[in-house]
N, C-alpha and C positions, 0 to 999 in steps of 0.2 A: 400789549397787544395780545388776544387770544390766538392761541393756536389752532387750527381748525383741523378736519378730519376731510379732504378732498374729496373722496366718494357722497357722504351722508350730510356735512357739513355741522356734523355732531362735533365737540371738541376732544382731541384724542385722551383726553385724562379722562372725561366720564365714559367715554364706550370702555374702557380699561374697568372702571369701579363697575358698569351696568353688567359686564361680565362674569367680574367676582360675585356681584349682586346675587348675579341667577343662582350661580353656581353652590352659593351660601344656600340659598334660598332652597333647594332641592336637596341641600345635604341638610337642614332641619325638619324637612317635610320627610326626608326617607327614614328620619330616627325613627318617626311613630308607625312604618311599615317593608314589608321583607320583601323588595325587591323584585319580580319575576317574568323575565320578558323586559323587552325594550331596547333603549340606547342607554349607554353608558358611557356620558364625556365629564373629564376632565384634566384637571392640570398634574394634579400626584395624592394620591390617598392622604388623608380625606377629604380632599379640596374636589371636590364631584358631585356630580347630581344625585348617586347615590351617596354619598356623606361618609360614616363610619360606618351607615348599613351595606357596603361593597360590600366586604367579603363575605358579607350572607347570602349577592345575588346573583341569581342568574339572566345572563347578557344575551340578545340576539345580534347586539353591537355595540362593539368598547372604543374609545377613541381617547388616548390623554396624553398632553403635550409630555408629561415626563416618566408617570408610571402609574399604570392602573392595577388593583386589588379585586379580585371578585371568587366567588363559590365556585360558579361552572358556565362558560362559555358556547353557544349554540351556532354563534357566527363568528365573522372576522374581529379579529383585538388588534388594535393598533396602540404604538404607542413610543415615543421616542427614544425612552429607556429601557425599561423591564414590565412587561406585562407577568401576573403574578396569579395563577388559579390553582386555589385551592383543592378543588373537587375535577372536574372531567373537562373537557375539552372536542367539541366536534367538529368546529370551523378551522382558521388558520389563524395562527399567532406572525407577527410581525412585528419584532423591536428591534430597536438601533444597539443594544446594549445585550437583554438576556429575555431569554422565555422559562418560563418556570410553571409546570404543571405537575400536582400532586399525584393525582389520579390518572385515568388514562386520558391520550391525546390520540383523534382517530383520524388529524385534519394535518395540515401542513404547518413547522412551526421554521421559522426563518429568523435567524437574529446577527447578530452583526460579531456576535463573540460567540456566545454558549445558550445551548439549550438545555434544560433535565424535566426529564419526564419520568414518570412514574411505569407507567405503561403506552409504548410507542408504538401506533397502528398505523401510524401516515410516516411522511417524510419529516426527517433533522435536519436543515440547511443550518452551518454554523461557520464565520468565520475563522474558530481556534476550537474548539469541543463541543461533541453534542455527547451526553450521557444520560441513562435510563435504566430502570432496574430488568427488564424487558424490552425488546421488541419484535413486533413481526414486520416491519417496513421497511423503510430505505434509511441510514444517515449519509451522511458527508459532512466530511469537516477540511480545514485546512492544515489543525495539524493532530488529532487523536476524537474517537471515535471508543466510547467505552457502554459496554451495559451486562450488566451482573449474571443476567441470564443470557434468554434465547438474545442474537444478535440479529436477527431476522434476515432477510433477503438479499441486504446488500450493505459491504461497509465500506465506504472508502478515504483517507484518511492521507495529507502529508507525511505523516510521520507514523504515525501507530491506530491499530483497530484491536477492540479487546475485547470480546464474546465468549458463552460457555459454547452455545449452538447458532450455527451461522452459515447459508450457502458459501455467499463469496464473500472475501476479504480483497481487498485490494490497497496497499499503503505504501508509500515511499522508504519505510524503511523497516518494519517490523509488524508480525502481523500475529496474536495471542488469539487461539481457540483452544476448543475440547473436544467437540464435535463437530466439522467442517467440510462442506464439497470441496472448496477450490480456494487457494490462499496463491495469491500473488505480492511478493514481499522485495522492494531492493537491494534487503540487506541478511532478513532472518525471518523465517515462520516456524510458529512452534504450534501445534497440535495431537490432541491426542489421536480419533480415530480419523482418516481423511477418505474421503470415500472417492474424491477425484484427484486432483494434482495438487504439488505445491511448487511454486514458481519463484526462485528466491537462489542468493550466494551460497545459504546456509538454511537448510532444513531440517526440520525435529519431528516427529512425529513416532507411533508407535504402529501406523498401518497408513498404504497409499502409496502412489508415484510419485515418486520426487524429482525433478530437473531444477539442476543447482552444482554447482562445485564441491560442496561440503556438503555428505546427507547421512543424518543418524537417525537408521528406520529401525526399531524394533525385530520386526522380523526379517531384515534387510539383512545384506554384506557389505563388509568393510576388508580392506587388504592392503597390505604397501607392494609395491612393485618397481622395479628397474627397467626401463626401456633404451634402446640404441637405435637410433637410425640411421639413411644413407648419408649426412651430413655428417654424422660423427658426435651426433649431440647426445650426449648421456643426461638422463633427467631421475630421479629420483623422486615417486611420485605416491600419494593415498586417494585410494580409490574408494566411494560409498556411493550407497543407494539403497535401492529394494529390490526386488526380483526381476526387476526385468530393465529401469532407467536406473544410471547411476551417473556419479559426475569423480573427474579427475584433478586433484591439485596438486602439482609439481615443480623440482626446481633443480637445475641443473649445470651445466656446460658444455661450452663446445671447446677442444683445442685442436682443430684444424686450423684453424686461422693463425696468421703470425702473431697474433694478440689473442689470450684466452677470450670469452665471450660469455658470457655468463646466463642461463634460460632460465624463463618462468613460462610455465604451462597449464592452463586451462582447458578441458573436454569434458563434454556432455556425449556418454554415451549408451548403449543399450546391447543387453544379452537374447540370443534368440538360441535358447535351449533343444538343441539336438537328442543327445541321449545324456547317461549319467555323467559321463567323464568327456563330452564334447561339444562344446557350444561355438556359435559365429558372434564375434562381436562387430560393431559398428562405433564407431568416432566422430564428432566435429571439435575439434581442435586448435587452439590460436595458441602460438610459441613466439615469444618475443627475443632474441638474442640482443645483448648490450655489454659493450666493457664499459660507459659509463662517462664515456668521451663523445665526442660528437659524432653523430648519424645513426640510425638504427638498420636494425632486420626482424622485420615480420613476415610471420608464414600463418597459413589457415590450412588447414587438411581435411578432407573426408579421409578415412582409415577403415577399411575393413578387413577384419583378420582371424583364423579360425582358433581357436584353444583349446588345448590338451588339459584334462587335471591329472594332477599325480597323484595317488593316493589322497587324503582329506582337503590337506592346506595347498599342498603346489600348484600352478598351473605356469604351462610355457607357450607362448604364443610367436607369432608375425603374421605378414600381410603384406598387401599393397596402398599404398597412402598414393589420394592423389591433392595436389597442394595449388596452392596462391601464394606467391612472393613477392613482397616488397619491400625492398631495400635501398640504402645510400649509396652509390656511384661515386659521389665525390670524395666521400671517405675513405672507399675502397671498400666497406663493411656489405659482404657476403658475391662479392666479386669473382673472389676464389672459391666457394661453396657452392652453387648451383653451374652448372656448365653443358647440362641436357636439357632443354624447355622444349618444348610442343609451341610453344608462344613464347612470346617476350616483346615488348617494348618501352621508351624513355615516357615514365610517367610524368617526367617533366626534367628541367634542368639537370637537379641532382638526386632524382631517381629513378630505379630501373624495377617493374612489373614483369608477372610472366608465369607462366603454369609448364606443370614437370611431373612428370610421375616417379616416385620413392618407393622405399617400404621402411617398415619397424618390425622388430622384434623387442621380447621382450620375458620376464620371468616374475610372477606375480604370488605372496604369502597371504595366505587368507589368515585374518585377525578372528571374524565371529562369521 
């Protein structure tokens, strides 16, 4: 019995061969000529209408079930695997797999893994990398975002963005420039000039504001410093930044409690320079107290406090901190530590909320 083709009522073996047919058919005829303007379908180089003459031509429309070849693109390229252009690119690339543009791309390129362009004027959509020697555009990837030069207007990246010159960075966990407005990083940014912020645990740069816990700014300060507060918590702490934002990482203890209690301290703070030897500082602050047994105590603080410097390196400071508490009640953990609140109530079964005004003091070694 024949098989039939329901629509046409063609048999589906010949619409199969009548296809190849054409397709043969238009890659002998494209040998004896170059290609320019038109469509451009097929199934994978050089099984196409353009033949082995693709990648001499230029497309106003590509379409190939696995991967098309061609010079220079004028319109849309579609294609299920890797569309492949040698020369320039104005339209938008679309593949399941990868885009790949020699020259520049001034159109949209979208792929399901990676893109690389030579020179990037439009946007990189990329499931795992887009990379280019240049761009003035947009990328996004899911997880790294790289281009040798300018990084253009916007990069933003799961994991990593990696540019000489570049507005914004924006990455889940690392963010490499040279020349940068504004880097927002989860883990680490490193630049050299920043002309805005950099937003990150850890910050590098050689000029700009940092807000971050760790920040090594060139023309910046770095210090260690010891603080006490009205709990009795001693921290021992390194303080960096730039001139004006800096951030705090510390660590310390508490033994007012029947059980020592052991701190780790985070703030993001800023200088507001009075005269030479007197400045007002400002704090946001999160302190975690634990022996490492059941229940916890967390405090959040606003801190504002004025400081003295002593000759070059010293400075001795306090202030009034005003705080958030929440702790374990069933434990007992920080039971006995707060005992003045302004507020307080049972955040729920076994914990108890509540705000309290403190102070800190404290005495701080300038490093650079």
């Amino acid at each position: 019995m024949m098989v039939s083709n329901y629509t046409t009522g063609i048999p589906g073996r010949k619409v199969a061969c009548i296809v190849l047919s054409l397709l043969m058919t238009g890659s002998v005829q494209a040998q004896s000529q170059n290609s320019k303007g038109g469509v451009h379908i097929g199934l994978i180089y050089p099984i196409s209408t353009h033949g082995t003459n693709a990648a001499a031509s230029t497309n106003n429309f590509s379409f190939h079930l696995l991967a098309g070849a061609s010079k220079n693109e004028t319109g849309a390229a579609f294609s299920g695997f890797s569309n492949v252009i040698f020369g320039n690119a104005s339209g938008a690339q679309f593949a399941g797999f990868s885009n790949h543009v020699g020259g520049q791309s001034s159109g949209a390129q979208l792929a399901g893994f990676m893109n690389f362009t030579g020179e990037a004027h439009g946007t990189q959509l990329a499931g795992f990398m887009n990379a280019s020697k240049s761009s003035t555009g947009i990328q996004l990837a899911g997880f790294a975002n790289y281009s040798k030069g300018s990084g253009g207007k916007f990069q933003a990246a799961g994991y990593l963005n990696m540019a000489k010159d570049v507005k914004l960075q924006l990455s889940g966990f690392m963010n490499i420039g040279q020349d940068v407005n504004t880097q927002a990083g989860g883990f680490l940014n490193i630049a050299r000039n920043v002309k805005g912020v950099q937003i990150g645990f850890i910050n590098i740069a050689e000029s700009g504001t940092p807000i971050g816990l760790v920040n090594i700014v060139k023309n910046g300060e770095m210090a260690v410093r010891v603080t006490v507060d009205e709990l009795g918590t001693v921290i021992g702490g390194f303080r960096s930044g730039g001139k004006r934002m800096y951030g705090v990482l510390g660590v310390g203890f508490n033994g007012k409690t029947s059980k020592t209690m052991y701190a780790l301290e985070g703030a993001i703070g800023a200088h507001f320079q009075v005269s030479e030897y007197f400045r007002m500082n400002t704090e946001l602050a999160s302190t975690s107290l634990d022996d490492f047994k059941k229940g916890d105590f967390f405090r959040g603080s606003l801190r504002v406090f004025p400081s003295f410097r002593i000759g070059n390196q010293l400075e001795i400071f306090a202030g009034p901190t005003f705080n958030y508490v929440y702790f374990d009640i069933a434990s007992g953990k920080g039971v006995d530590l707060v005992n003045h609140f302004m507020w307080s109530e049972n955040a729920d079964d076994e914990h108890q909320q509540g705000m309290y005004i403190g102070a800190i003091g404290g005495i701080s070694w300038k490093l650079k």
